[in-house]
N, C-alpha and C positions, 0 to 999 in steps of 0.2 A: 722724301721718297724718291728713289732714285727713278729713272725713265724706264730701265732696265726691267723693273717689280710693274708698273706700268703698262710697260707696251707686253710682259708678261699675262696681264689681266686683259688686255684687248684681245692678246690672242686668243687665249680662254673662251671670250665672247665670239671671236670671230669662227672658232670649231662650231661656237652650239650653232649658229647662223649656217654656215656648211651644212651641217647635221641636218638642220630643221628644214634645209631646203631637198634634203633627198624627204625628210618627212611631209611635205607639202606634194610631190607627187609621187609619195608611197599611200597617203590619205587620198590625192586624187581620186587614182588609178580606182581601189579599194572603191570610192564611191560610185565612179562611172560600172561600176560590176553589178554595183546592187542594182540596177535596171535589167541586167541582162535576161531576167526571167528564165533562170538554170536549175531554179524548185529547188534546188537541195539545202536550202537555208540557210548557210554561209553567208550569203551579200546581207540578211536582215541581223545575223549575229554580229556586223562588224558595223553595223551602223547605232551608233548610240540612242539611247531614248532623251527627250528631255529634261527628263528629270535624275539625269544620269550623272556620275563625278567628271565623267569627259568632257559634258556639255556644263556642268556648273566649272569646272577650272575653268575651261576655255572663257566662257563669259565675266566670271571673275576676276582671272587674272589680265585679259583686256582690260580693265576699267584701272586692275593696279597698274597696268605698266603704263596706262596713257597718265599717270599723275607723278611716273617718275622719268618720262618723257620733258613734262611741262618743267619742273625743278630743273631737270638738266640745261634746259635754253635758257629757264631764267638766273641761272648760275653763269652761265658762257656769256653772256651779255653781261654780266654786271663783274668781273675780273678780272686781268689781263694775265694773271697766273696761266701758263704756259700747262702746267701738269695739270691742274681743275679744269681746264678746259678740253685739254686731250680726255679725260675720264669723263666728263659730262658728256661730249660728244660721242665716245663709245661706247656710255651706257644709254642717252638717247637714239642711235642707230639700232644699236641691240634690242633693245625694247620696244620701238618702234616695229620693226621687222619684226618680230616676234610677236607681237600685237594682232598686225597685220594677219598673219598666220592661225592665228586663236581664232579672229572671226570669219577667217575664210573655212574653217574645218566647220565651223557652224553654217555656213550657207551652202557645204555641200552635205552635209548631215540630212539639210532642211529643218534645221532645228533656230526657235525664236535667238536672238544673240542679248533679250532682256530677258526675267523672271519675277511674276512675283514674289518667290521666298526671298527670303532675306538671306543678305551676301553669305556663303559658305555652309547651307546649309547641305550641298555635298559632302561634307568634310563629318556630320553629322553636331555642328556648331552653328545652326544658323538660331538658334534663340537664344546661343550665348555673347555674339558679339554687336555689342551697342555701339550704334552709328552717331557721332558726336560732332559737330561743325564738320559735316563733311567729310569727316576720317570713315569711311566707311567699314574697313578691313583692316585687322592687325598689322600695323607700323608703314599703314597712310600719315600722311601727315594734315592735320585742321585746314580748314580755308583759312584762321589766324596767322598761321602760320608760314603758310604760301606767299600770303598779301608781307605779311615780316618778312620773308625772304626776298620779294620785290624791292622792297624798299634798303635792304644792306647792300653795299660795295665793295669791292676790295677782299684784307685778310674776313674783315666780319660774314660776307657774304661766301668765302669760302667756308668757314668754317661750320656754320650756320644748314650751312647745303651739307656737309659730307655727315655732320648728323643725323640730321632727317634721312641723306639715302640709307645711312644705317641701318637708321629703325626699319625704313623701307624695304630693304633686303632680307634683312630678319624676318618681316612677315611674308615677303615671296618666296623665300624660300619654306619658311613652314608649310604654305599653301599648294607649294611644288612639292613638296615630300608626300601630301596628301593626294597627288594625284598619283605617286609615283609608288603609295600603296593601293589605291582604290579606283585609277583609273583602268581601263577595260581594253584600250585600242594601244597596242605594242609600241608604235611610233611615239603617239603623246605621252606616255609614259616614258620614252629615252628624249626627247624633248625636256620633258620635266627635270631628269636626273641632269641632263647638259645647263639647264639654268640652274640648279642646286650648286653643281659644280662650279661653272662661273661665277653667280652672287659670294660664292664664300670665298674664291680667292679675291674679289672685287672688296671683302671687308677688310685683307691683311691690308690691301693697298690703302684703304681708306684711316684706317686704325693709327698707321704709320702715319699718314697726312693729316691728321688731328692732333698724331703727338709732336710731328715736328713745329705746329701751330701753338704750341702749348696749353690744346682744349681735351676733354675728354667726350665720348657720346655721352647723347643726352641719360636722363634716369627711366 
């Protein structure tokens, strides 16, 4: 995979990072209003409830991006491959940041950043997705699987890594198109679309780096 398709996909990440950061005090602003006491109802229509798809993304896809956070360091640390390590580093920034972001919109919401329902049941799927060593959400990866990616080096631990973010991105992205139908506040909604956007050019770069490896994603 050339650096070219690469620093390509960085950049991709690095708009939604831009984006999100006018989004973080376009949400501010929005939240510091709803105290204003101006009665016309506006500030309580833009503050989500929580049991809301704004407040379940936000809490959900927190929990996803801090587990493709942890793959990407535990990848960067175990290869000296130059391009896996550029991609893990810019998808751990990206996700990181963007993390960040999810649980600050819930601390100005005032809304909890845990739930009792079960993962995605904004999505109107929360009694259909079984939480299984740890995978909690569509193309998490097992604690199995984690502790196996600890333990590879080298091509195995590349290879090993760009599958699992596969799966990974597959299900953030499914999980971001649902907010990007059913969520309610304009911002997190083009948030949503700028991660769809990025994850899926981050899968040509990835696709390409599995084949040059001669592996294929997992089934």
């Amino acid at each position: 995979m050339s650096r070219r398709a690469i620093g390509w996909a960085a950049g991709a990440a690095a708009a939604v990072l831009v984006a999100a950061g006018a989004v973080t005090y376009a949400v501010a602003d929005s939240g510091s209003g709803s105290g204003s006491g101006s009665g016309d109802g506006r500030a309580a229509q833009r503050t989500p409830s929580a049991d809301s798809a704004d407040a379940g993304f936000a809490r959900d896809m927190a929990v996803h991006h801090q587990q493709a956070v942890e793959m990407s360091y535990i990848v960067r640390d175990h290869t000296k491959n130059e391009d896996v390590r550029r991609l893990a580093y810019d998808i751990a920034q990206t996700q990181a940041n963007q993390r960040g972001m999810l649980l600050g919109w819930l601390d100005l919401w005032g809304l909890p950043k845990v739930s009792a329902d079960p993962p995605m049941t904004w999505m109107g799927m929360g009694g259909m997705v079984t939480a299984k060593d740890g995978s909690l959400m569509p193309g998490m990866a097992t604690n199995t699987q984690m502790k196996k990616l600890a333990t590879l080096n080298g091509k195995q631990a590349e290879i090993f890594y760009l599958q699992l973010m596969t799966n990974h991105h597959k299900g953030g992205i499914h999980m971001a198109e649902g907010c990007v139908a059913k969520c309610t506040v304009g911002v997190e909604k083009r948030l949503a679309q700028g991660m769809v956007d990025a994850q899926q050019s981050e899968l040509q770069v990835m696709a390409g780096m599995l084949k040059e490896r001669g592996a294929e994603p997992l089934s």
